[in-house]
N, C-alpha and C positions, 0 to 999 in steps of 0.2 A: 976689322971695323964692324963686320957684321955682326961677330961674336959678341962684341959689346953690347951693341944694340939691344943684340938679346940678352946679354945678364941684365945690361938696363931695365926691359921690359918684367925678366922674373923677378927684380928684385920689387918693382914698384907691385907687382902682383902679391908677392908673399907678406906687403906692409899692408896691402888695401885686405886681405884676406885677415891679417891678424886683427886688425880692427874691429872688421867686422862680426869675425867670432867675439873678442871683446866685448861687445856692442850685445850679442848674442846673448853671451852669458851674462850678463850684466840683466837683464832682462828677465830672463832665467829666472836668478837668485830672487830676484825684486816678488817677482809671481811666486818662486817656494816659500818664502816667507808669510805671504798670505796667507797660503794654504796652510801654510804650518799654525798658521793663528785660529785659521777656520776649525782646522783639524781640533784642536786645542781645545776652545770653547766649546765644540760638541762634546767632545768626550766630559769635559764639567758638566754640561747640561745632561749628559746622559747618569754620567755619575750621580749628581744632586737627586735626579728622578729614582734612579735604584734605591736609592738612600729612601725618598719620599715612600717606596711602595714596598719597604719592608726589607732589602735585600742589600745589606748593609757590606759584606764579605766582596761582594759585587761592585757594590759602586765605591769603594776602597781601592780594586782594580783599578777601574774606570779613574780615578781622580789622578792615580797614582802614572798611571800611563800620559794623560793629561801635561802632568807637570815634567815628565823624559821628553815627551815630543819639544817643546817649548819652553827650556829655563828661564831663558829672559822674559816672558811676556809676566806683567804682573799677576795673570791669572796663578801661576805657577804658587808664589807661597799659599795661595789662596785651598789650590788642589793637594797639597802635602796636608795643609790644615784639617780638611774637609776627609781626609784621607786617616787621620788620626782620629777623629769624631768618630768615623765609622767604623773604625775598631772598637772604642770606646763602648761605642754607644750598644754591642753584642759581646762585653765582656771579654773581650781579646786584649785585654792590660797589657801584655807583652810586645805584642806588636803596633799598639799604641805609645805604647812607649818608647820604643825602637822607633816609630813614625817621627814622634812629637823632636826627640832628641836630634833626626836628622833639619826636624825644620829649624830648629833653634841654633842649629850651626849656620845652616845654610842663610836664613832670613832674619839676623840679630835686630834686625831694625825696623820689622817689618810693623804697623798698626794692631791688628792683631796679636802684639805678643802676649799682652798679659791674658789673653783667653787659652793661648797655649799652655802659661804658666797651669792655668785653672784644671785643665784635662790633665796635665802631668799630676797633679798635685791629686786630683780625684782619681786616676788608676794606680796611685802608689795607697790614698787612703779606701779603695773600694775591694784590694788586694789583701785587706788584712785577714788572716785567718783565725791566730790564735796568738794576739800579741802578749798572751801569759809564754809563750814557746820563740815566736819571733818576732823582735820589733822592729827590723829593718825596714818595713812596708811604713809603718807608724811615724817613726823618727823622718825618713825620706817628705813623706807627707808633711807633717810637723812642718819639713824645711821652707818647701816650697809653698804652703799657705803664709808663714812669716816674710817671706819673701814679696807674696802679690801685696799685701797689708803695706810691706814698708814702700814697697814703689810704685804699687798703682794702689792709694787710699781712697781717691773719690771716685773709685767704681764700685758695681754691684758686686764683682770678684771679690773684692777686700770684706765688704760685708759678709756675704757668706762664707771668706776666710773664716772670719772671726767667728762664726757659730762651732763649724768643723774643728778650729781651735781648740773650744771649749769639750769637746766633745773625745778631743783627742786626750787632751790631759786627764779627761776621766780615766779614760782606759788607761791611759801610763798610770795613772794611781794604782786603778784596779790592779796592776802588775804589781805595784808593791807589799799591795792590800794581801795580795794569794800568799806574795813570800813572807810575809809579818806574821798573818795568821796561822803558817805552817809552821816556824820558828817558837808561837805564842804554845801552840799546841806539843811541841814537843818539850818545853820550859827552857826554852834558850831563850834566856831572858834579852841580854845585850844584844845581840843581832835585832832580836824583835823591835825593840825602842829605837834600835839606829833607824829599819827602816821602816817605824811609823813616822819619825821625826820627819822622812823623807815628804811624806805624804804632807806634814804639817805645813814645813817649811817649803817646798815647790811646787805642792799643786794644793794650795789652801782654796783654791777655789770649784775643787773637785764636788763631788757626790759624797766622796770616805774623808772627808775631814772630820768632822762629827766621830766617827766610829775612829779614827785614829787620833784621836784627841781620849776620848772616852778610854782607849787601851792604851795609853801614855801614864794616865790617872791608875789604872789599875795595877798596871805590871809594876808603875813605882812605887805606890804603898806595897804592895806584896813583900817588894825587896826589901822596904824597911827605909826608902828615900821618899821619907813623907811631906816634906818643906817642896822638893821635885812635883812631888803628885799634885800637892795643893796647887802650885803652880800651873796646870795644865788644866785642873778643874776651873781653877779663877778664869782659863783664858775660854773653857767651854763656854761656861756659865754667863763670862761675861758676850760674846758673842752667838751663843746659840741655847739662851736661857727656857726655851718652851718644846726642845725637842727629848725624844724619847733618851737620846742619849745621856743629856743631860741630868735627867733621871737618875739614869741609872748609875751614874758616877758619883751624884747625893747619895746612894746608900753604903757607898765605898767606906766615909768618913763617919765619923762618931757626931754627939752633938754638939761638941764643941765647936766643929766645921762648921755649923749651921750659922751663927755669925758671920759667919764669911763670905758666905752666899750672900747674908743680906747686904752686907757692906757692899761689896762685887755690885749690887742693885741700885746700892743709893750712889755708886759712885757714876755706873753709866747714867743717871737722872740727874747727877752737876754736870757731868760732861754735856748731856743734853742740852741743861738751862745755857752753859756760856756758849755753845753753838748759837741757842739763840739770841743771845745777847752779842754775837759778831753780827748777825745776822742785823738785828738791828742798828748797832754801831755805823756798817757799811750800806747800810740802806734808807737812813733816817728820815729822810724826808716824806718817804713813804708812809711812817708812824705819827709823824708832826701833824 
């Protein structure tokens, strides 16, 4: 009888004991979670400051540490981000890049993404060395500014895509520009025109369109495809009638050519007048 008593008494002991630790750690956890948050935003705060006072390597650390202590707290994508910046921002593309990619797994959803986009896109275009040698920095970049444009268009990212855009297609010209004019000079004729046409027809809004129009004219009279060459003069003449190139493409042909040009003039000046006779058409009331 007495025995019982006493398993009675340990047992009620070992349930009020487990509770209690229960209770305990329950308590516990609630308080490391704090800290873990306290912890967290200092190390941001201290991060962001490294960043402010120059020491960029450093508060990459800092940010990077930040966001291990605490994944869930939202500071977290914030410190992966801010972590990629500061690589960035000292020329460390690689490891910006390596940053940026982990945030983009980790944080698909997060507000800031298309700023992520923007820094991926400027370490793959700020990476380029010698895209006459390598275009994979170039074409990458390429990607992902097409990218911010088509799905985030009403930010200042998409705008500034669009410059970098413009800037990039120069250089992929330039690249074909190097290999046209090395083919020009050696008298490989065909390879040449294939890849002026390139220039024509994909990046007509380069800097070397003019100059690859102008050797489309030239290399096809040479050959003896002179109906071809008139054709590329027309298309100079008609769109780039006051540049140097165009010049120098008039002295390609005889005088016969010289009507041609003019016509080429008078025809953009009809195209001009019914431009503005839509214009009117569509706007009438204005001229009434």
């Amino acid at each position: 009888m007495i025995m019982k008593n006493i398993f009675k008494i340990l047992l009620i002991f070992i349930m009020l004991t487990q509770v209690s630790c229960s209770n305990k750690k329950e308590k516990i956890s609630v308080i490391d979670e704090k800290d873990i948050n306290l912890q967290m935003t200092e190390l941001y705060k201290e991060g962001y400051q490294e960043l402010l006072d120059g020491d960029a390597l450093y508060a990459a650390k800092k940010f990077n540490e930040a966001e291990l202590i605490f994944p869930q707290s939202p500071w977290a994508p914030m410190a992966s981000l801010m972590s990629a910046y500061s690589y960035y921002s000292q020329d460390y593309y690689f490891d910006a890049i390596y940053q940026i990619e982990d945030y983009l797994k980790k944080y698909p959803n997060h507000i800031n993404i298309d700023y992520a986009h923007f820094i991926l896109a400027m370490c793959y275009y700020e990476n380029i060395i010698d895209e006459k040698r390598d275009l994979k920095p170039l074409l990458k970049a390429k990607k992902e500014f097409e990218l911010i444009i088509k799905n985030y268009p009403d930010t200042d990212f998409a705008l500034d895509s669009k410059f970098k855009l413009e800037l990039i297609t120069d250089k992929l010209a330039g690249k074909e520009m190097f290999i046209a004019r090395h083919y020009l000079k050696s008298e490989k004729w065909i390879p040449a025109i294939n890849r002026f046409k390139i220039v024509v027809e994909d990046y007509g809004t380069s800097v070397y369109v003019e100059e690859a129009l102008h050797r489309l004219v030239e290399i096809n009279y040479r050959i003896g495809l002179v109906n071809e060459s008139k054709k590329y003069a027309n298309l100079l003449g008609y769109n780039y009638d006051t540049s140097d190139w165009y010049k120098k493409t008039y002295k390609v042909f005889n005088k016969d050519y010289k009507y041609d040009l003019v016509k080429q003039k008078n025809i953009k000046i009809k195209d001009k007048k019914k431009m503005f006779t839509k214009f009117k058409t569509r706007f009438k009331k204005i001229f009434d």
